[in-house]
N, C-alpha and C positions, 0 to 999 in steps of 0.2 A: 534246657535251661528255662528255668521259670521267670515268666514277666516280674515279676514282683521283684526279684533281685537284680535287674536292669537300675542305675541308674541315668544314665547318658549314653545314644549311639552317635557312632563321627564315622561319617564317609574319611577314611586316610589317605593323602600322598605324599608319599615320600621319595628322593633319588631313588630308592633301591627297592619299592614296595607301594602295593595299593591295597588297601580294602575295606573292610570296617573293624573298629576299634571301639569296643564295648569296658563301659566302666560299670561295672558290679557295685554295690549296695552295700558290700563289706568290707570295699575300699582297694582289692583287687581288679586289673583287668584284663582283655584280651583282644589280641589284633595282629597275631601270627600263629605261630607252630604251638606255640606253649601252652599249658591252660592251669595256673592262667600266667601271664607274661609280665605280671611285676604286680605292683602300687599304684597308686593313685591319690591326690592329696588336690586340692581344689582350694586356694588363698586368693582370695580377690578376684583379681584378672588373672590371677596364674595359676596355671596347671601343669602341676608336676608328675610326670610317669619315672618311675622309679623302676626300669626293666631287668629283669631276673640278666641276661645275659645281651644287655647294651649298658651302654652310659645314661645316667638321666640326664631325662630331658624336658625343659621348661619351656612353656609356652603361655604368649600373652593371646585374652581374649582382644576380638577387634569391634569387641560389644554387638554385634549383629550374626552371632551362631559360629561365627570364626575362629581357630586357635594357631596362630604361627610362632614357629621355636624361633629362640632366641640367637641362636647360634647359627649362623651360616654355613658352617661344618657339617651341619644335621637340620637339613630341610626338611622341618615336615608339618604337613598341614592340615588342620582340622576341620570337619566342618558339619554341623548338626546334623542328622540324619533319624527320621520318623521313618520306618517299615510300617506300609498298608497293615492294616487287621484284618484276622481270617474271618471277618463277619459277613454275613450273606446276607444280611438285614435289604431291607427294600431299597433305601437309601442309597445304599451300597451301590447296588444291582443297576440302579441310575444310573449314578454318577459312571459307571461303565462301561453302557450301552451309549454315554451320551460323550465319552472318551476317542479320540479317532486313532492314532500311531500303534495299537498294541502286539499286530501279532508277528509272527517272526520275521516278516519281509514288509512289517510296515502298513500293511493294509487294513481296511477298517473291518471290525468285527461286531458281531450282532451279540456283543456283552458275555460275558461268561469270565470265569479267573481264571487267571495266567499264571505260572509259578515261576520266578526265576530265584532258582538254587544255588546256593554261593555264589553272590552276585559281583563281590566287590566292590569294586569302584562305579561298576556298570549297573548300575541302580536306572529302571527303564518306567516310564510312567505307565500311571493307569489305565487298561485294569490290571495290569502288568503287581503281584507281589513278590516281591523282592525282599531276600531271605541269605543271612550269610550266617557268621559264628552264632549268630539266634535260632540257628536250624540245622540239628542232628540230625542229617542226613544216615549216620549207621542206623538210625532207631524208625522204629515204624511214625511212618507221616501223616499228622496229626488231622486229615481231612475225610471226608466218608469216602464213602466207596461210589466209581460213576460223577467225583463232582467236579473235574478239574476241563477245562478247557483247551489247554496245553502246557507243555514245559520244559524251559531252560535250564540245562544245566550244561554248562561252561567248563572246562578246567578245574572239576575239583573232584570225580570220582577217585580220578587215580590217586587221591590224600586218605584213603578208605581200602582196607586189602581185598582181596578177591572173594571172598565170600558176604561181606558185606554190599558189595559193590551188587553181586547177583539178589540181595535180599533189597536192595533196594531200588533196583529195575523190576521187581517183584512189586517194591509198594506202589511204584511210578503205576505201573500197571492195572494194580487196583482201580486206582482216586481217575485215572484218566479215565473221562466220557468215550463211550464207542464212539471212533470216528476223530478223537482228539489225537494229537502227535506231541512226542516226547523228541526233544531236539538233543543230544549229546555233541559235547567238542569235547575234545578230547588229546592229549600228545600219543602221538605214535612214536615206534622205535626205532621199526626197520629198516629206514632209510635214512635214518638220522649216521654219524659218523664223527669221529673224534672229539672233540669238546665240547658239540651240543650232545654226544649221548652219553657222556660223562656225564655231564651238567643237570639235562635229564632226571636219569637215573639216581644220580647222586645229592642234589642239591632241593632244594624248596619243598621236603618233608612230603616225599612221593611213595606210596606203597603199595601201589600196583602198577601193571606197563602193558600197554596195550600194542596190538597191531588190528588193521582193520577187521580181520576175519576173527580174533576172538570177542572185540567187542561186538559185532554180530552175532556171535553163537552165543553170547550171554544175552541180549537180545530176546534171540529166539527162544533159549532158556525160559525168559522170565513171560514169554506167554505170546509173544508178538511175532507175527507171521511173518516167514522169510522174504514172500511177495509182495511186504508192506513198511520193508526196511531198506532205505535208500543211501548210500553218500551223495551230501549237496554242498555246494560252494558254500560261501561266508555270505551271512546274510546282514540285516539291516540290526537284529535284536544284539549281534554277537559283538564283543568288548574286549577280549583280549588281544586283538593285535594293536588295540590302542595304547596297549602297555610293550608290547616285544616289537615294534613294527613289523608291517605287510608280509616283510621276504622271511622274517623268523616265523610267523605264524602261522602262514602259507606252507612253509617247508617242513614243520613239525605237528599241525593240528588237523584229523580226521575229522570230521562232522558227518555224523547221521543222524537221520530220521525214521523214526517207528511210530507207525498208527496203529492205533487198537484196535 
């Protein structure tokens, strides 16, 4: 997606959905499965989404970056959102050597960028950038080679089929610094049973399914040593059991690490 046809980003929540909500330049936008997910029309204080396959939905500003619907029925709530820029300028570089919460358990790091990939709701400070429907993850990732520091990616490979999925543990691999770590979460299956693997499988625009041992062999596929790939508990960076709570996220979410 090209900057230049970004109008407006909104961190989204709603009862049944979190993430970001992007309004395009051509008066379309997007902020689920679809791409793109209806209209957009922008009167005063109100903003109307006009969604391909919901009801629309109006919402008044609260003049301070805020949008809440109007309807009680249809909670949902808007809220300005700026994604860091991929610039490496000096400046930059500062401001995130001089940043302290960034890296995946929270501890302080000696400056470097942080990638988090479909971030959703979980949008994590600096040096921390955070990157959702703005970043094609099937397409090759837009940073050199050797410059990444580390990176998050949450719950949304499995929205990409399996051979994308390996080309893009492929690019992780490039851009990550020797000695940088790539963080996966990830749903697994095989222990899942009755209406969570229905739900799974079937629901939230999912196309691929993991178990621990193939998302390791893709992995090691994309170039990352077997003796350098770990399962770790949940950590400090990670955001989806804020949306399913503790015991769903717990019971359905692998998490690994590969260093380069």
């Amino acid at each position: 997606m090209k900057k230049n046809q970004v109008s407006k980003r909104f961190i989204a929540l709603h009862t049944a959905w979190s993430g970001i909500l992007i309004l395009l330049k051509d008066g379309t936008f997007k902020g689920g499965l679809h791409s793109p997910d209806g209209q957009w029309l922008l009167d005063g204080d109100f903003l109307n989404l006009k969604w391909h396959h919901w009801p629309e939905t109006r919402l008044k500003s609260d003049g301070r970056g805020s949008y809440f619907s109007l309807s009680a029925a249809d909670d949902l709530r808007l809220q300005e959102y700026h994604p860091a820029k991929t610039s490496t300028s000096a400046s930059l570089k500062k401001r995130q050597q001089q940043t302290g919460k960034d890296s995946f358990d929270g501890k302080v790091s000696n400056g470097g960028i942080y990638l988090n990939l479909g971030c959703g709701a979980n949008v994590l400070p600096l040096p921390w950038q955070n990157y959702d429907l703005d970043m094609d993850i099937a397409k090759p990732l837009p940073f050199d080679d050797n410059s990444i520091s580390g990176a998050l990616v949450e719950h949304v490979i499995e929205h990409i089929d399996g051979p994308s999925c390996l080309r893009f543990f492929d690019e992780c691999h490039r851009i990550l610094k020797p000695g940088a770590v790539l963080r996966v979460c990830v749903p697994t299956i095989p222990q899942l049973e009755g209406w969570h693997l229905r739900d799974i499988v079937l629901k939230h625009g999912h196309r691929s399914f993991f178990c621990d041992e193939t998302l390791r062999a893709l992995l090691r596929a994309a170039g990352f040593d077997d003796d350098k790939i770990e399962t770790t508990d949940r950590k400090v960076c990670d955001g989806h059991w804020k949306i399913i709570g503790e015991e769903l996220d717990g019971l359905e979410t692998c998490r690994m690490e590969a260093r380069k």
